[in-house]
C-alpha positions as CSV (number, residue, x, y, z in Angstrom):
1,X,-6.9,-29.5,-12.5
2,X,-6.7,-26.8,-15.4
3,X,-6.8,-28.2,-19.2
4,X,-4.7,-25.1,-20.1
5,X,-2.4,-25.7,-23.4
6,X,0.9,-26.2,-22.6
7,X,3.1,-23.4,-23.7
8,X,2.4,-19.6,-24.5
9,X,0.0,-20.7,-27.6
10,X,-0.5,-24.5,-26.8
11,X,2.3,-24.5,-29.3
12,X,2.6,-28.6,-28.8
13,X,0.1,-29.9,-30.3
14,X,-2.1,-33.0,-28.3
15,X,-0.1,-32.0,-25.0
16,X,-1.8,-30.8,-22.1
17,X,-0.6,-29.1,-19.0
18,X,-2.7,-30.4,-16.0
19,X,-0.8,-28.7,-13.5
20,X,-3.3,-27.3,-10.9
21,X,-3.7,-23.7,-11.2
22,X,-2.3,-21.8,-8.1
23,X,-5.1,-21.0,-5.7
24,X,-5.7,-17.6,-5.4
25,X,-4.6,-15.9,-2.5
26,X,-6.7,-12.7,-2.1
27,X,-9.8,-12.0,-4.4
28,X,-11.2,-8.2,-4.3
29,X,-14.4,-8.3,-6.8
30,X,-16.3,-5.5,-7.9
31,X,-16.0,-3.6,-4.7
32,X,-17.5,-0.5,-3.6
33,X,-16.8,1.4,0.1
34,X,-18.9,4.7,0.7
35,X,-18.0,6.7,3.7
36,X,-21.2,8.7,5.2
37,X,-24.7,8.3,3.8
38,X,-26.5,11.2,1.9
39,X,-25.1,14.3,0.2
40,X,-22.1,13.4,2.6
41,X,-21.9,10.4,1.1
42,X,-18.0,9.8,-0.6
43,X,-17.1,6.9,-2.7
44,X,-13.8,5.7,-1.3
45,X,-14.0,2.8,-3.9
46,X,-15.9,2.0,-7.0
47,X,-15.9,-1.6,-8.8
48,X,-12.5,-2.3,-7.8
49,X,-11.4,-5.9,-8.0
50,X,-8.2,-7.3,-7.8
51,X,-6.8,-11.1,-7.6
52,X,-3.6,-12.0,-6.4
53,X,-1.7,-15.3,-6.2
54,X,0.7,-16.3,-3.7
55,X,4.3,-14.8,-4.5
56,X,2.6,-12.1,-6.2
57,X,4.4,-8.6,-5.1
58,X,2.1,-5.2,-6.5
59,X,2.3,-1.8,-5.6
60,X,-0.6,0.3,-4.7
61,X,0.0,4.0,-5.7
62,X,-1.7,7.2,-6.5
63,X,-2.2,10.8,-5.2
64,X,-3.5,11.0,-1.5
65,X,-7.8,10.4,-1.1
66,X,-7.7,7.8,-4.4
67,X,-8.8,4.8,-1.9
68,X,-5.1,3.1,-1.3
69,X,-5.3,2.4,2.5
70,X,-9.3,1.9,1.8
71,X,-8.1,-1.1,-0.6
72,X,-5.9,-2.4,2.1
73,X,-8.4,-2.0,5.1
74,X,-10.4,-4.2,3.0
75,X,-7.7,-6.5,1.8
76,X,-6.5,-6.9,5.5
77,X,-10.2,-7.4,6.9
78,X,-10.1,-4.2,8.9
79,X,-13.0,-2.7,7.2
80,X,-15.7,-4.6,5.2
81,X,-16.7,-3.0,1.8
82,X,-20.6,-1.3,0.9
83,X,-20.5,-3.4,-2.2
84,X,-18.6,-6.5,-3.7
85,X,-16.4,-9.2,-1.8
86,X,-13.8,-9.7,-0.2
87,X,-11.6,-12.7,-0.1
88,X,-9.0,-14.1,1.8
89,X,-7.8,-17.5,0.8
90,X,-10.8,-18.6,0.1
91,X,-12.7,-17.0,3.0
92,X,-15.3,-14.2,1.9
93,X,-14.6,-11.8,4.7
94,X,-18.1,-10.6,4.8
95,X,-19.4,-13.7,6.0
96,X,-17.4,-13.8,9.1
97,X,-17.8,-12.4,12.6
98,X,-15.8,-10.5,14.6
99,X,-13.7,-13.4,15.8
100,X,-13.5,-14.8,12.3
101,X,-11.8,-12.1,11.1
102,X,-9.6,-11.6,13.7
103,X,-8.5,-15.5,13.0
104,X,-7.8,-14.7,9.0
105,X,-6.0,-11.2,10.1
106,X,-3.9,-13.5,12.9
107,X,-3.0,-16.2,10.4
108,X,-2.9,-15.3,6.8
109,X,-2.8,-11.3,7.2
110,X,0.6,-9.3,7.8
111,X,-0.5,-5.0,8.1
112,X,2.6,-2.6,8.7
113,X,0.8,0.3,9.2
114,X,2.1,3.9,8.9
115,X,2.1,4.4,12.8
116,X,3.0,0.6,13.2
117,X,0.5,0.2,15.8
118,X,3.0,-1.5,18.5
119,X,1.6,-1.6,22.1
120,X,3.7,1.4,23.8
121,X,4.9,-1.0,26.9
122,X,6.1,-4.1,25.1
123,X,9.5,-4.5,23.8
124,X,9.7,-5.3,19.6
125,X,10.2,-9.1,21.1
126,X,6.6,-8.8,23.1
127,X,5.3,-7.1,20.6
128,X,6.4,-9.5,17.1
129,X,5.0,-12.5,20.2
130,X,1.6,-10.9,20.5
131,X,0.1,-12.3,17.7
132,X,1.4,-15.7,18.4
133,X,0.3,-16.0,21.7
134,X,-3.3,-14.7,21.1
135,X,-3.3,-17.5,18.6
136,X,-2.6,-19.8,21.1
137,X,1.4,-20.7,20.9
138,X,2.9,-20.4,24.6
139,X,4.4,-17.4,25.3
140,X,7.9,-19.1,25.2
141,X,7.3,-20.4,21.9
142,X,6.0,-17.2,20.6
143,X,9.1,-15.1,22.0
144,X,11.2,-18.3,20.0
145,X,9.1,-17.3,17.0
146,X,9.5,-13.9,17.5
147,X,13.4,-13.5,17.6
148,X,13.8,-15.6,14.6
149,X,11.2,-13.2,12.2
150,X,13.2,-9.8,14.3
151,X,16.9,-11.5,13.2
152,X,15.8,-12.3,9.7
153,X,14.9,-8.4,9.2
154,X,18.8,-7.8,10.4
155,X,17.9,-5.4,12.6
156,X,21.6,-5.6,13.6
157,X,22.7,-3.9,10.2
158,X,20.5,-0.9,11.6
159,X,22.1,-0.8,15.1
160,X,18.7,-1.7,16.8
161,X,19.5,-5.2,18.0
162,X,19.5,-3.1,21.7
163,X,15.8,-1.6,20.9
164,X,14.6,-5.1,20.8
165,X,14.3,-5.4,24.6
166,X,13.7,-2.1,25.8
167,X,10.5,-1.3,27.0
168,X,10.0,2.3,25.2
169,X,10.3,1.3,21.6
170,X,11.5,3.6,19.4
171,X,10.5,1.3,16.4
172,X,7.7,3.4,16.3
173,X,9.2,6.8,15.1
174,X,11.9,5.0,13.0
175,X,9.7,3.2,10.4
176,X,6.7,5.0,10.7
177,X,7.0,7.2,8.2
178,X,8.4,4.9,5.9
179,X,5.8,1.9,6.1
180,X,2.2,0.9,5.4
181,X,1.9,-2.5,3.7
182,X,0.4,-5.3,3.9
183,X,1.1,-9.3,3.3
184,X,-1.1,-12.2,2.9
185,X,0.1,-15.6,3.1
186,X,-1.5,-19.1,2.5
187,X,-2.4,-21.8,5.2
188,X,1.1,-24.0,5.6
């Protein structure tokens, strides 16, 4: 519980907000991420942190080469930084494995990457599912799942409900261009 003063300057004098502080949700300290070694060496990242809480929206910008998809790789727990930590609700990603990670980017960790990354074969249905059912939901429960999160994007208002069930997916060329983001969410 935080002891914080209740109002912008504890303006209320003997009352005391003991309203837990909201957890943070991500936690980027002091982190560093050299590509190469030697006089090859480039600093991607240096001493960046960053803290977010939950419902917290930012915007990562700047000119192409100053570390943005570096900062998400590492946010996302696709890459692990030279220096510093990484923290995804709590869990320092550094001190996981392989499938560790995989568990935090499976259940907290939402990537839209610029290329989107879908599997070529599988319909936007199979492929919104895939996550769910390498987590363990059954695959009729994870297709449930799945057209519920595809309707509340209203991909009807963009005249791709029929995209959702065919096999070659032009998702990919649509958005691709247009995305790279990433979302972390809390443990519900």
């Amino acid at each position: 519980m935080s002891g914080r003063p209740n109002g912008p300057a504890g303006d209320r004098a003997g009352v005391v907000d003991v309203t837990p502080l909201p957890e943070r949700i991500l936690d980027v300290v002091d982190v560093t991420r050299v590509h190469g070694r030697g006089q090859t060496a480039v600093a991607a990242l240096k001493g960046v942190s960053l803290s977010l809480l939950p419902g917290e929206f930012v915007a990562v910008m700047g000119p192409s080469g100053s570390g943005k998809s570096t900062l998400l790789n590492l946010a996302g727990g696709l890459d692990l930084p030279t220096s510093g930590t990484v923290a995804v609700e709590g869990q320092e990603l550094g001190r996981l494995g392989a499938t560790g990670l995989a568990r935090v980017r499976r259940r907290h960790v939402g990537y839209v990457f610029q290329d989107l990354n879908l599997v070529p074969s599988l319909t936007a249905v199979e492929n919104a599912a895939l996550p769910l059912e390498l987590d363990g939901m059954s695959p009729r429960q994870a297709k449930a799942e799945a057209l519920v999160s595809l309707a509340a994007l209203d991909m009807q208002s963009l005249e791709l409900e029929s995209m959702l069930f065919v096999r070659k997916n032009p998702l990919h060329n649509l958005f691709a261009r247009y995305c790279a983001s990433i979302e972390i969410w809390p443990e519900t």
